[in-house]
C-alpha positions in Angstrom: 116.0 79.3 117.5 118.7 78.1 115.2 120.5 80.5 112.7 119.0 77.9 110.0 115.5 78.6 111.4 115.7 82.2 111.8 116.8 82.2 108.2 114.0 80.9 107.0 112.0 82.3 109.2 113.2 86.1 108.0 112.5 84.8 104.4 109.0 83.3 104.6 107.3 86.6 104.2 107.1 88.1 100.4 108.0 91.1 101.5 111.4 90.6 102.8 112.5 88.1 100.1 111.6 91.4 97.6 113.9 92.9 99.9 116.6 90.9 100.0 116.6 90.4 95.7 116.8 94.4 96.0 120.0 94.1 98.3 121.5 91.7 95.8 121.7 94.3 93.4 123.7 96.6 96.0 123.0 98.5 98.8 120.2 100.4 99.5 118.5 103.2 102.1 114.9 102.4 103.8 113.6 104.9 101.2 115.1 102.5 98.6 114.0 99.1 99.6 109.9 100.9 100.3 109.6 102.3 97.3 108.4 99.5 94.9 105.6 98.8 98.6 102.4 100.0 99.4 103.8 100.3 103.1 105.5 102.9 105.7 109.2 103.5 106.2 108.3 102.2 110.0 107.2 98.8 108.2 110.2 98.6 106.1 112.3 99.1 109.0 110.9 96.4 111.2 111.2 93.9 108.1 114.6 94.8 108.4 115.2 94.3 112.1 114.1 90.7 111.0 116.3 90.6 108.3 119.4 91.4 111.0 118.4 89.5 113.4 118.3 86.3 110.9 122.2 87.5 110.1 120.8 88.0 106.3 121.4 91.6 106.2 123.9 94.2 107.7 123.2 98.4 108.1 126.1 100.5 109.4 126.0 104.2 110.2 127.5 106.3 107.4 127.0 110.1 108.1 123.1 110.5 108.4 122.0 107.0 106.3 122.4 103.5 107.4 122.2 101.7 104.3 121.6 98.4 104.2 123.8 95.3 102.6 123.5 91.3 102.6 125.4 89.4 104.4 126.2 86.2 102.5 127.1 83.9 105.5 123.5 83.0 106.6 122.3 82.6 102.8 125.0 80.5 102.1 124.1 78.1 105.3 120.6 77.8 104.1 121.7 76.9 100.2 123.9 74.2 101.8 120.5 72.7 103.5 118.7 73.0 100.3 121.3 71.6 98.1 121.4 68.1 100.0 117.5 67.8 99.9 117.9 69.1 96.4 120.2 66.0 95.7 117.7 63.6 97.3 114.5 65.0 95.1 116.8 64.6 91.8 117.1 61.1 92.8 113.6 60.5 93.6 112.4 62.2 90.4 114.8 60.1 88.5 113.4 57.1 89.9 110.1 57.9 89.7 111.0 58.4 85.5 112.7 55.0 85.2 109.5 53.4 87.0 107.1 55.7 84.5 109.1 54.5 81.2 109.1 51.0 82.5 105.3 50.8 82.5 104.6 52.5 79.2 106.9 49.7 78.0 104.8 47.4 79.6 106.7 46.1 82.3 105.5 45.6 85.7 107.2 47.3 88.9 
């Protein structure tokens, strides 16, 4: 699996894009990122481990916590994909306006 895929991979469940808009705010324990969830620390932790994995997050060891951080590298790689299909859907929509006022103007495509 690409780094790309596994990117979007780690973010196509709910739950871990909720986690990673917490970890934008700072960094944060298990306990923090399961309280706002109906689920188990075990779940959060395994969300996670998908999270790492993907390169989206990092935890180190400090003392008895291992709080965990973004990691901006494999965010950044999947903006840069979205950006250039972002650029070709402008385009298209802007077309698709010019071709819309030209027929409520009467004129034929």
């Amino acid at each position: 699996m690409t780094d790309l895929s596994a990117t979007f991979l780690a973010l196509a469940d709910p739950t871990r894009r909720a986690m990673v808009a917490r970890l934008a705010q700072g960094p944060a324990s298990v306990s923090d990122l399961a309280e706002p969830f109906a689920v188990s620390l075990q779940a959060v932790s395994k969300h996670l481990k998908v999270l790492e994995r993907a390169g989206i997050v990092t935890r180190e060891r400090r003392a008895q916590s291992r709080p965990a951080r973004l990691a901006a590298p494999a965010l950044e790689e999947a903006s840069r994909w979205l950006l250039e299909y972002r650029e070709f859907f402008t385009e298209s929509y802007e077309r698709l306006d010019e071709l819309l006022a030209r027929r409520e103007e009467g004129e034929t495509p």
